[in-house]
Backbone bond lengths (Angstrom), bond angles and torsions (degrees), N, CA, C in turn:
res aa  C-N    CA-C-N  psi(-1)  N-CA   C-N-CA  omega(-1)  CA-C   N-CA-C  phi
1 X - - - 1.451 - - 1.523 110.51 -
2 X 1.266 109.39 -45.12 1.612 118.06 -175.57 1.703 101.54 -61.26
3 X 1.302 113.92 -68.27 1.517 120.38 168.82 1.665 114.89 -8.11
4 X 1.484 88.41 -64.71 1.773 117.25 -159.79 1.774 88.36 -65.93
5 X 0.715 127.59 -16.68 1.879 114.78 -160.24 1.967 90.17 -99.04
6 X 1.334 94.47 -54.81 1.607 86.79 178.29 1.649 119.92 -67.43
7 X 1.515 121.66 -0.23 1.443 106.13 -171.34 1.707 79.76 -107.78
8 X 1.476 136.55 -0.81 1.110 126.25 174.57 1.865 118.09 -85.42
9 X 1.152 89.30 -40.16 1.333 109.13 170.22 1.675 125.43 -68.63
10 X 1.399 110.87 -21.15 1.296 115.96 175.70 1.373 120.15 -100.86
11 X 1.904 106.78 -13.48 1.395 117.06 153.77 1.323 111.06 -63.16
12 X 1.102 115.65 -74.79 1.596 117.44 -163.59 1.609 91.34 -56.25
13 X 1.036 155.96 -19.18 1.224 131.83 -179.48 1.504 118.69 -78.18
14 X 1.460 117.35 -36.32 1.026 154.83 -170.47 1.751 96.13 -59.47
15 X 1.673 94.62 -53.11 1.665 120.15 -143.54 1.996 78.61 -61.97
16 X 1.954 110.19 -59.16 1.310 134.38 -160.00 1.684 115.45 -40.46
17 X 1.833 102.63 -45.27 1.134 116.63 -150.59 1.954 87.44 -90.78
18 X 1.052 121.78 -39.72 1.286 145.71 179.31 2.390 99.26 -44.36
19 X 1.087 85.20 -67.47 1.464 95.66 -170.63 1.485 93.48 -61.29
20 X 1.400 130.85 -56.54 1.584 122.35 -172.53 1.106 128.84 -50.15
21 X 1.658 116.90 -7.33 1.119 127.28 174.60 1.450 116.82 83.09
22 X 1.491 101.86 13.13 1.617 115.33 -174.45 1.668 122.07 -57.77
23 X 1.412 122.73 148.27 1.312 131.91 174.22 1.787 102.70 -59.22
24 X 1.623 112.44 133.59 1.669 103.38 159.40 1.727 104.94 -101.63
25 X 1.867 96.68 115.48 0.900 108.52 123.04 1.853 166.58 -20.50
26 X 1.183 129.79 153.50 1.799 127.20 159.41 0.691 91.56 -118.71
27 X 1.662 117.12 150.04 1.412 132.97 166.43 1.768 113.55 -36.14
28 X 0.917 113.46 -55.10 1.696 127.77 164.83 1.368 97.57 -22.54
29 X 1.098 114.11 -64.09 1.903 113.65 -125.98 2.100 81.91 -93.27
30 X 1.153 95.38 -33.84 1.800 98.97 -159.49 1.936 106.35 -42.78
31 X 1.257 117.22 -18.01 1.709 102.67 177.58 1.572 108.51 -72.56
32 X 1.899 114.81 -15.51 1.125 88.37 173.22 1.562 111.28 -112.77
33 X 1.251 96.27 61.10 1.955 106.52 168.50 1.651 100.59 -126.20
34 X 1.423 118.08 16.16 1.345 116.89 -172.53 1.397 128.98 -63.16
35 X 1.217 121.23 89.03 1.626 117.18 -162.22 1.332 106.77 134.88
36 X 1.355 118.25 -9.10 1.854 119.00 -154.36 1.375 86.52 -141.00
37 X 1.852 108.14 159.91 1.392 121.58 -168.55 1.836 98.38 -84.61
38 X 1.343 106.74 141.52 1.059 104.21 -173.63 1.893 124.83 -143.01
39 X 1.137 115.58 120.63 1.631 100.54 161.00 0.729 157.19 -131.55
40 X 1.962 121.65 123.70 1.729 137.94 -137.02 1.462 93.16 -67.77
41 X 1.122 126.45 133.26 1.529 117.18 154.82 1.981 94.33 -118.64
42 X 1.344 75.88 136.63 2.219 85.31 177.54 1.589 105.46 -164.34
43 X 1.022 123.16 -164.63 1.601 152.24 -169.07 1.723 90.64 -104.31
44 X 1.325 124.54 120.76 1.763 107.22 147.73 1.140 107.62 -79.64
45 X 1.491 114.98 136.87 1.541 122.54 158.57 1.174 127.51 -101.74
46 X 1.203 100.23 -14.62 1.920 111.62 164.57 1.183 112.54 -147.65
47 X 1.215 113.43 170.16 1.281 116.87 172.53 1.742 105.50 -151.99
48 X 1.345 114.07 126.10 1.437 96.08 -177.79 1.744 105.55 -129.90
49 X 1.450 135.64 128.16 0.924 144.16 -151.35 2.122 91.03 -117.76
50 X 1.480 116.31 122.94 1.507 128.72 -170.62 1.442 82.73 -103.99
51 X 1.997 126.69 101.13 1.079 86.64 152.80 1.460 138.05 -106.06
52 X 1.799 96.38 14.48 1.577 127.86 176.60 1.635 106.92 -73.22
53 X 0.842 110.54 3.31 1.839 118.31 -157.58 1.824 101.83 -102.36
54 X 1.229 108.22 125.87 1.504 120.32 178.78 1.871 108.42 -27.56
55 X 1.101 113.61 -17.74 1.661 100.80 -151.89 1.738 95.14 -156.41
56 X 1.029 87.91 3.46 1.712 83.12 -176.87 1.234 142.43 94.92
57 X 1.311 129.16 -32.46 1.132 129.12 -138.05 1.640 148.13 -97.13
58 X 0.882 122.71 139.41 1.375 136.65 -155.66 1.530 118.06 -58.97
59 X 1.352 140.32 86.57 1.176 114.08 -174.19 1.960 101.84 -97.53
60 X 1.630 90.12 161.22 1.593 105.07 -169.58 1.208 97.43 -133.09
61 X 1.460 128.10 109.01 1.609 129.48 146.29 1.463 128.92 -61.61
62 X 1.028 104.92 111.15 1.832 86.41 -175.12 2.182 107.12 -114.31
63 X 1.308 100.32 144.90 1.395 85.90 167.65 1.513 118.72 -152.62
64 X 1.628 112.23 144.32 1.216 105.72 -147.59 1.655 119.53 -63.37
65 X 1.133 118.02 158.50 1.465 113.67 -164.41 1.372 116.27 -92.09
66 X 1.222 99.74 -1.31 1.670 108.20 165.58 1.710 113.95 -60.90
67 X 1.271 82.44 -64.83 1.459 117.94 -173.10 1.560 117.30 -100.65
68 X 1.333 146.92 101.96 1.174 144.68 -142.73 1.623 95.99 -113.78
69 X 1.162 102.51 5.71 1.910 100.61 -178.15 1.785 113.01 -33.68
70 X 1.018 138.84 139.81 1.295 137.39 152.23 1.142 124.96 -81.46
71 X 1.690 121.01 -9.68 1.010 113.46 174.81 1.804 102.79 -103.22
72 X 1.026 110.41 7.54 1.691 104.79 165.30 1.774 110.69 -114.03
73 X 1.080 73.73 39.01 2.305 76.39 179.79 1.256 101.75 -101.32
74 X 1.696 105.56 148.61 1.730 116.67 176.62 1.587 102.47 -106.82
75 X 1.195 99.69 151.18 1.293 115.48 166.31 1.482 125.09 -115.29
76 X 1.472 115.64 122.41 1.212 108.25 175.69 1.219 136.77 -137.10
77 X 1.664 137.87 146.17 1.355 129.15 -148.58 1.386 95.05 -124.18
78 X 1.498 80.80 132.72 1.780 92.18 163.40 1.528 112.54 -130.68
């Protein structure tokens, strides 16, 4: 079930950024798309699902697969 929510959630995100006609991004580069439509392409390395958490929500680390740095990974909530 947990699986299924994040491969739903990373479609429709995927699906969102896809239709806007957005630039793809690396996890790296994405702080400087800040303000502009954008899409991360990376590796997830985690995924952590709050389901004690007011609102739910899903966070996604992603990091680029070039470069596996942990200290250049994004995190993102949906």
């Amino acid at each position: 079930m947990y699986s299924a929510k994040v491969a739903i959630a990373s479609t429709a995100l995927s699906l969102w950024a896809f239709s806007a006609g957005a630039v793809t991004v690396t996890p790296t580069d994405a702080m400087g798309q800040v303000g502009h439509t954008a899409k991360v392409c990376g590796v997830v390395a985690s995924a952590v699902y709050e389901a004690n958490s007011r609102a739910h929500p899903t966070f996604l680390t992603l990091l680029n697969a070039d470069h596996p740095d942990a200290g250049r990974a994004m995190t993102a909530v949906i």
